[in-house]
C-alpha positions in Angstrom: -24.6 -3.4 20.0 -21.1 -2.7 18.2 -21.4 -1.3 14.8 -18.7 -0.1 12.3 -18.5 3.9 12.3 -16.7 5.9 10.0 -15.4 9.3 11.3 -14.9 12.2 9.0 -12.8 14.6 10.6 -12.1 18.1 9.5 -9.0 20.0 8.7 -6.5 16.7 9.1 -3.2 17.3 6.9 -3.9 20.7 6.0 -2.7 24.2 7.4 0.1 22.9 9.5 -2.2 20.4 11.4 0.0 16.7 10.4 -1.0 13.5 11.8 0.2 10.4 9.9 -2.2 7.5 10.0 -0.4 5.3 11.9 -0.2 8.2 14.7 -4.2 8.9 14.3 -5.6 4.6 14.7 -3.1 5.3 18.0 -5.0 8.1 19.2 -8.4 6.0 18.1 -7.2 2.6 19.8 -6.9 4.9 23.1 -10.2 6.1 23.3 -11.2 2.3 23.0 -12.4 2.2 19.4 -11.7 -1.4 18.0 -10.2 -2.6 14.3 -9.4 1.0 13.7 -8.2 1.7 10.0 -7.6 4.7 8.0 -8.3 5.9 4.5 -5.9 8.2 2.9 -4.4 11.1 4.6 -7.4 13.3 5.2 -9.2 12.0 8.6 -11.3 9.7 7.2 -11.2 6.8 10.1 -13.1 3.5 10.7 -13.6 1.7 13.9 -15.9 -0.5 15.4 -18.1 -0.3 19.2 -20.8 0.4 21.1 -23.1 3.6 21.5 -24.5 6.6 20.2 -23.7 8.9 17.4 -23.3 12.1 20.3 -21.2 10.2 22.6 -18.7 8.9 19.8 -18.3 12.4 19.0 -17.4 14.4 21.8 -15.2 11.0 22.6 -13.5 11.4 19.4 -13.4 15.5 19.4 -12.0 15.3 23.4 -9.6 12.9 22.5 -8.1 14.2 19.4 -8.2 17.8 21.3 -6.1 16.0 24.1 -3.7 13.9 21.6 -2.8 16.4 19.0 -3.4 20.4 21.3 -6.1 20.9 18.8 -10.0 21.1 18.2 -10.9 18.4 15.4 -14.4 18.5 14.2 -15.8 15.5 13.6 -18.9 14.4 11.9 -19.9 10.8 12.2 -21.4 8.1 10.2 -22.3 4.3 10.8 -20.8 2.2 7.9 -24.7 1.5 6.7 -25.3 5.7 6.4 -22.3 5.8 4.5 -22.8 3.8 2.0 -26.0 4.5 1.5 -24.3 7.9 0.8 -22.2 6.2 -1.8 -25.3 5.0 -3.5 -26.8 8.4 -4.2 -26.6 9.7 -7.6 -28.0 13.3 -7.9 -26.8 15.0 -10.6 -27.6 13.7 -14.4 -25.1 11.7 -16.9 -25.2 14.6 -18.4 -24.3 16.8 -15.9 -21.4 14.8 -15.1 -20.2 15.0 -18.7 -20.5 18.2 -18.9 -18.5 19.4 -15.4 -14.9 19.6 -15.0 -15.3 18.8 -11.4 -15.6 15.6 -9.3 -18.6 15.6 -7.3 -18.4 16.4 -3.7 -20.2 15.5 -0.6 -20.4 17.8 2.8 -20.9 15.9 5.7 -22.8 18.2 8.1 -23.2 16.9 11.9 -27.7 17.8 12.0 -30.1 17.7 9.3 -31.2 21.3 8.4 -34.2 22.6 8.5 -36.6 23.3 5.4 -35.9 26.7 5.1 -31.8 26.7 5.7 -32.6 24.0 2.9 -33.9 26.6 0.4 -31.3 29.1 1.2 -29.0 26.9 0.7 -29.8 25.5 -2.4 -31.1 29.2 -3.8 -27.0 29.2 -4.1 -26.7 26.7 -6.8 -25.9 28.0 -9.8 -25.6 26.0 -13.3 -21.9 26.3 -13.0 -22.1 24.5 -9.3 -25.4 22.2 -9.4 -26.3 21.6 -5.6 -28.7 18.6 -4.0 -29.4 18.3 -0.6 -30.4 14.7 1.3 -30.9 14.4 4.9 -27.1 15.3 6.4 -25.3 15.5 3.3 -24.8 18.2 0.5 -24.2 17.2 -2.8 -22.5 19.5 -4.8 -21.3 19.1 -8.7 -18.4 21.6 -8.9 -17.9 23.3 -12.7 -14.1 22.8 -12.2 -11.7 22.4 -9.1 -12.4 22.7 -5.7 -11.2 25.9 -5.5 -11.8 27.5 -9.2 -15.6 27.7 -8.2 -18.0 31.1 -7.7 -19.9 28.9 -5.0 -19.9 31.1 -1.6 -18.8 27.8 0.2 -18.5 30.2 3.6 -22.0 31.5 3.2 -23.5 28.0 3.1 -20.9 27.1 6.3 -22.9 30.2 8.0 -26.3 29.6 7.0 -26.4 25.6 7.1 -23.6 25.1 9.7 -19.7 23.9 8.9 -19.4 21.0 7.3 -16.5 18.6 6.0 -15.6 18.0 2.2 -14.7 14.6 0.5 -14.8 13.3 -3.0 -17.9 11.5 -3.9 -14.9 8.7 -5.3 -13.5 8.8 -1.6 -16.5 8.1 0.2 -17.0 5.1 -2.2 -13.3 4.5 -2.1 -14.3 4.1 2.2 -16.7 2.0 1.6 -14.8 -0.5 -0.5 -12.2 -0.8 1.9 -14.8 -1.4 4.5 -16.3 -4.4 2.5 -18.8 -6.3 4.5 -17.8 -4.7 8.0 
């Protein structure tokens, strides 16, 4: 059955690794992904076909190492996962308010286990509010990205590396995805 996916790749237009968007639904449209389309410059891609999650991947990862001379992880969603992502709301109105920061999602390929879970979360501080569901880590920054005290590279080693968007782009990809 053909379903829409949504491919989050990590480390696109950062660190000297440049791929416009035009050059990356080329390299998609190769490894037979259909209606390929792009959302902003940061590797977020939709296409749509057949098969699993685990095959996608290693298609997308093999073919992005062969196009471009470099590894490209990639963490996949179907359109449905995603926005279901879009539609979760963990931190309070009054959290929000009271942050500088834009809420951000990781994207992590497996669901942890309980106890990565805990020591995960036992990181959150009430500077950087942190919420865990299924594959994705919610985190409520107190300011920017990179202002914050959270020990982003001890979660990466305890839960596994992730990638980082907005909570605003993944609903921004899931506009432009409409009804796919």
């Amino acid at each position: 059955m053909t379903q829409t996916w949504i491919a989050l790749l990590r480390g696109m237009n950062v660190g000297g690794h440049r791929i416009t968007n035009a050059d990356l639904t080329r390299a998609f449209a190769a490894m037979g992904c259909a209606n390929v389309g792009t959302f902003r410059a940061s590797g977020n891609v939709f296409f749509d076909g057949e098969g699993a999650t685990a095959d996608w991947t290693l298609r997308i990862q093999d073919g992005l190492r062969a196009a471009l001379g470099y590894e490209v992880p990639t963490y996949l969603r179907t359109a449905d996962e995603l926005r279901a992502v879009a539609q979760v709301r963990p931190f309070s109105d009054a959290a929000l308010a009271a942050s500088k920061g834009k809420p951000q999602v990781t994207f992590w390929a497996t669901e942890a286990d309980e106890a990565v879970h805990a020591a995960v979360l036992d990181l959150a501080t009430r500077e950087d509010q942190l919420v865990i569901q299924g594959r994705e880590l919610f985190w409520l920054p107190s300011g920017g990205f990179l202002e914050s005290d959270l020990d982003l590279a001890r979660i990466a080693r305890l839960a596994g590396e992730g990638t980082t968007r907005t909570l605003g782009t993944v609903e921004g990809i899931v506009k432009k995805l409409g009804k796919r």
